[in-house]
C-alpha positions as a printed NumPy array, in Angstrom:
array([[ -23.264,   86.62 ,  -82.136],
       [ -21.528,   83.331,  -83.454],
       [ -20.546,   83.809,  -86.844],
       [ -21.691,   79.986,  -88.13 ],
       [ -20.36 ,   80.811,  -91.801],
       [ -16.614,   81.696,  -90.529],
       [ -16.508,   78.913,  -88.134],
       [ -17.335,   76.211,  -90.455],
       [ -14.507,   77.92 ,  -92.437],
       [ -11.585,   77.642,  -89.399],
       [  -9.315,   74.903,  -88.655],
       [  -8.05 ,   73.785,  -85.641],
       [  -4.778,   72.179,  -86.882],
       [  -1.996,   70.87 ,  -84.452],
       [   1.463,   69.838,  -84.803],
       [   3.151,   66.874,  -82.687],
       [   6.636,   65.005,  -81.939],
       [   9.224,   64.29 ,  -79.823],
       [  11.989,   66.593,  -78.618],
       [  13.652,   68.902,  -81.039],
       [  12.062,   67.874,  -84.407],
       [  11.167,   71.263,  -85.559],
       [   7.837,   71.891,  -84.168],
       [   7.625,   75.713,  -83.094],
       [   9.819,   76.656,  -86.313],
       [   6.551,   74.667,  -89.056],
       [   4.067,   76.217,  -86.586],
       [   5.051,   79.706,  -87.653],
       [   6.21 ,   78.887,  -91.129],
       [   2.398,   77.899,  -91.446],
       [   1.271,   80.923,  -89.746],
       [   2.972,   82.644,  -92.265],
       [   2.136,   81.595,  -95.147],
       [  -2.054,   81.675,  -93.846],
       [  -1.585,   85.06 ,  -93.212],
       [   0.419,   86.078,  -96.558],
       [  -2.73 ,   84.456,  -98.256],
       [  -5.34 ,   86.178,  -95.965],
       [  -6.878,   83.418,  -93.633],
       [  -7.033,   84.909,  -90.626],
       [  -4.811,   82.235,  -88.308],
       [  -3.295,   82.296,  -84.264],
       [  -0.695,   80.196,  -83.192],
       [  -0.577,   78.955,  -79.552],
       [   1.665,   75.697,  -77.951],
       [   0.684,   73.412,  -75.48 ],
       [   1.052,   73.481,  -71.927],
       [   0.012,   77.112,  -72.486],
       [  -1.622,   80.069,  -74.819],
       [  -3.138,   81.781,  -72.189],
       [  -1.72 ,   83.218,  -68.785],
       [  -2.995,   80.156,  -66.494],
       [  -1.814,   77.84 ,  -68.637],
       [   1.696,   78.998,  -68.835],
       [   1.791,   79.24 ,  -64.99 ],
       [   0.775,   75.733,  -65.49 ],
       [   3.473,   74.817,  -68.328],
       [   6.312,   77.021,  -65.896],
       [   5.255,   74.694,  -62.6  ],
       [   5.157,   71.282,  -65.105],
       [   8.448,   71.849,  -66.898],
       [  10.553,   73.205,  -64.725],
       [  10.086,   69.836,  -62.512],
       [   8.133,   71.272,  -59.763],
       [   5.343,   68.218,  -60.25 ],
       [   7.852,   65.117,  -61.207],
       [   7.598,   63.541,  -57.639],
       [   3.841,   63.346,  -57.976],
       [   4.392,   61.211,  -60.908],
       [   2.433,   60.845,  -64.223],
       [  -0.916,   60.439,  -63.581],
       [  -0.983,   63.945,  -61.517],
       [   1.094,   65.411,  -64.644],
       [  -1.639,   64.104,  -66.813],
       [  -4.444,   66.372,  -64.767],
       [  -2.367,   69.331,  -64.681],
       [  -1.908,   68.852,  -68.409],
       [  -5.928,   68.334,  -68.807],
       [  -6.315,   71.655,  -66.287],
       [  -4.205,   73.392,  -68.903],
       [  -5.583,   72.341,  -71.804],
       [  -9.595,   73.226,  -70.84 ],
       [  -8.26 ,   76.537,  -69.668],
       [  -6.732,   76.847,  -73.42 ],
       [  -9.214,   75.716,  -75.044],
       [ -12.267,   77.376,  -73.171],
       [ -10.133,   80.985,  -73.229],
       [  -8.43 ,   80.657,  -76.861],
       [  -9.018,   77.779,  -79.402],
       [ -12.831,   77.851,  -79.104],
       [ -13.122,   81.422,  -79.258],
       [ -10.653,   81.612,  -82.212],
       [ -12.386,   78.85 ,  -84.642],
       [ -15.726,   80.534,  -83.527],
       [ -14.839,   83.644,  -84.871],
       [ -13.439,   82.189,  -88.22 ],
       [  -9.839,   81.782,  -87.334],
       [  -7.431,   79.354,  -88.032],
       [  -5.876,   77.763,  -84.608],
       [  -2.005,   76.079,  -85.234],
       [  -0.822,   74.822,  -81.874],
       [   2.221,   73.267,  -81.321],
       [   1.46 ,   70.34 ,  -79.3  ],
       [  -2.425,   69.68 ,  -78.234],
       [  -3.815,   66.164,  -76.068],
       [  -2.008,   63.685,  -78.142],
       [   1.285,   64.484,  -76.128],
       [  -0.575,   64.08 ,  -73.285],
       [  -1.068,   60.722,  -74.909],
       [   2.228,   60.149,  -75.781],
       [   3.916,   61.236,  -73.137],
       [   2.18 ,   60.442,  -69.841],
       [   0.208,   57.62 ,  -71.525],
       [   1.896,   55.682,  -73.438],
       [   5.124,   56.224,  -72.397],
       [   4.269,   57.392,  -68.644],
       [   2.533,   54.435,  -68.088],
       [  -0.674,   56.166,  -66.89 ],
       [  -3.89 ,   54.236,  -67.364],
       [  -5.615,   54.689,  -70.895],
       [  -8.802,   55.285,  -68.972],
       [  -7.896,   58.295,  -66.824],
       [  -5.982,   59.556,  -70.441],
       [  -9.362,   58.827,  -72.376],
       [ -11.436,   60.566,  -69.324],
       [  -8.985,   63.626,  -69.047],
       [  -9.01 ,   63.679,  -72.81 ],
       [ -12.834,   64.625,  -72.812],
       [ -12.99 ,   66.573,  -70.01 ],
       [ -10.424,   69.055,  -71.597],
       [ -11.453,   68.832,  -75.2  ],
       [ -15.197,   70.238,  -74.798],
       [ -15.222,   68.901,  -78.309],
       [ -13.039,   70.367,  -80.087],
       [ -10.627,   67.816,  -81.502],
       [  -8.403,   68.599,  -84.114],
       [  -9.095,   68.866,  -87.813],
       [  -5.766,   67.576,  -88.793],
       [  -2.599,   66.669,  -86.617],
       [   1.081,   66.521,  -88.356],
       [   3.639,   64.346,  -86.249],
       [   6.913,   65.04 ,  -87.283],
       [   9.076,   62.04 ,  -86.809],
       [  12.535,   61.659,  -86.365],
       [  14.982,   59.63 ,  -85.009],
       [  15.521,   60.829,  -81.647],
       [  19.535,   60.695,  -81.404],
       [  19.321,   62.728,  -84.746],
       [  16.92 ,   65.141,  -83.447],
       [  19.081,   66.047,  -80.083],
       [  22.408,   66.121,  -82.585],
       [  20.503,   68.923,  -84.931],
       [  19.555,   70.706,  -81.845],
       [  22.29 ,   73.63 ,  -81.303],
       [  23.64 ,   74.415,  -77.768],
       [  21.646,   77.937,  -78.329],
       [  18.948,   76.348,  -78.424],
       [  19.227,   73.853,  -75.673],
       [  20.167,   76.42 ,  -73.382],
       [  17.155,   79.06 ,  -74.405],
       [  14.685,   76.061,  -73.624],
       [  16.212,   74.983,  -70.359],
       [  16.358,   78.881,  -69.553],
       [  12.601,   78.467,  -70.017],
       [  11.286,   75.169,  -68.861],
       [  13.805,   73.472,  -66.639],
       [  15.173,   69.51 ,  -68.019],
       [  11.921,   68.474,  -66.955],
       [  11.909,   65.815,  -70.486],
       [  14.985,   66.745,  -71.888],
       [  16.978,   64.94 ,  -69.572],
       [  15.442,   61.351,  -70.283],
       [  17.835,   59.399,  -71.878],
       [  17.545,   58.217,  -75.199],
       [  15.613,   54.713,  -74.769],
       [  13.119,   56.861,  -73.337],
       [  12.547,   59.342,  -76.117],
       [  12.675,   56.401,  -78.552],
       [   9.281,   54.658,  -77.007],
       [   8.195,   58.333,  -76.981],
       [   8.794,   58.354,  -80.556],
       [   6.927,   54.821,  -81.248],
       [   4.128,   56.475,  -78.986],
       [   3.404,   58.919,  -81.313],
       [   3.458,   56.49 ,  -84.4  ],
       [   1.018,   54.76 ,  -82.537],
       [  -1.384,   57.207,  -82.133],
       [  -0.717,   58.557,  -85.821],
       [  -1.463,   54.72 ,  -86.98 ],
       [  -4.784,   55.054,  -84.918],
       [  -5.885,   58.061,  -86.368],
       [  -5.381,   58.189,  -89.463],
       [  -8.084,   60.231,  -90.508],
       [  -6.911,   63.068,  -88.586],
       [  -2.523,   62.378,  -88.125],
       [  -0.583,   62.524,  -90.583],
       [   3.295,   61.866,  -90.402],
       [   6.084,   63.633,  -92.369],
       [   9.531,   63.389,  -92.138],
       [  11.399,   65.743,  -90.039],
       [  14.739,   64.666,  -91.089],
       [  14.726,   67.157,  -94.296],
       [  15.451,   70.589,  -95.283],
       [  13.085,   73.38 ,  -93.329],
       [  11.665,   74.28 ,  -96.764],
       [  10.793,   71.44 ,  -97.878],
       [   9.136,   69.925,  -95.171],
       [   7.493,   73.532,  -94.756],
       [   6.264,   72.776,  -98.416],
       [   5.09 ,   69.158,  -97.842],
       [   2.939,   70.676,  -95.171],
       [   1.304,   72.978,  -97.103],
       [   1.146,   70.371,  -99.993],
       [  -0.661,   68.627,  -97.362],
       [  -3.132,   71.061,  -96.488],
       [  -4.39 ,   71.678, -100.028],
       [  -5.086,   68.338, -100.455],
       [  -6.948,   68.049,  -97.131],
       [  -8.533,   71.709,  -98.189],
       [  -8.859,   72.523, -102.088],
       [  -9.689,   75.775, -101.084],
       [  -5.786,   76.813,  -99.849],
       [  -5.049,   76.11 , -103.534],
       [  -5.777,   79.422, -104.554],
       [  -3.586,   81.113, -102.308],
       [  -0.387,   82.847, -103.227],
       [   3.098,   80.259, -102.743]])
């Protein structure tokens, strides 16, 4: 039986940006600090969080799709994302938990939209189809400059995610990730009700802190909780 109390309680929050901004590492700082405080919270990314999903993210990323070109990107990211959110983030927030996913449909937006080049209308009609109506409660798009963001990122690092994914974005060059960057501000300016943007350019901490600082205003509630 649906637990109506809990998920009026649960948040679907999601975190978005270009390349290397910090992402993955403020996605489980926030886990984190939920948990330490008892909220009951998963954390998932985007293409993936369940097993057809990833096999989804693995065939995207690696480069396997770039000769089809955006627009078929764009349904395999909306194939994705219904499988996710049918299997994990609906089932999660109905249960009372707290959903943090790094990345969600506005990268879809952002980067096969808007910077892609793939009509708004087949984004907008993808968009619903993979939602089932669960948008986000509150997005945070970290922004930084992009030539700053690929100098921060260590070789480690670079080489872990290529191990992973293929080049299959990080190989665009750096006009490229700039309109990617003004393609998120966009949709941040758009939404404001839902996105908003924080400086990624600053010490872990205390962006981890501006999050949360965030969150309490957005949700009294998390004021209670221990620091």
């Amino acid at each position: 039986m649906l637990d109506r109390t809990a998920s009026r309680a649960a948040r679907f929050i999601t975190f978005e940006g270009g390349e290397g901004v910090g992402k993955s590492t403020q996605v489980k700082r926030l886990l984190v600090r939920l948990n330490r405080g008892n909220i009951e919270a998963v954390r998932t990314r985007e293409p993936g969080g369940t097993p057809t999903a990833e096999a989804v993210r693995a065939f995207i990323l690696q480069g396997r799709s770039e000769a089809w070109g955006p627009g078929a990107e764009a349904v395999l990211f909306a194939a994705a994302r219904l499988n996710h959110v049918n299997e994990l983030v609906a089932p999660n927030l109905a249960h009372g938990r707290w959903v943090i996913s790094d990345r969600f449909h506005d990268s879809t937006r952002a980067y096969q939209g808007l910077t892609g080049g793939v009509d708004e209308k087949l984004i907008r009609g993808l968009e619903t189809l993979a939602l089932n109506g669960h948008q986000p409660d509150l997005t945070f798009v970290l922004d930084m400059d992009p030539a700053v963001a690929f100098a921060r990122v260590g070789s480690r690092q670079i080489e872990a995610a290529l191990a992973e994914t293929g080049d299959r974005f990080e190989k665009e060059d750096l006009s490229w990730h700039a309109r990617l960057r003004q393609a998120f501000l966009d949709i941040a300016t758009t939404n404001p009700d839902r996105c908003v943007v924080l400086p990624a350019n600053q010490n872990e901490d205390a962006l981890e802190q501006e999050i949360w600082d965030t969150l309490v205003r957005r949700y009294p509630e998390l004021g209670t909780l221990p620091n």
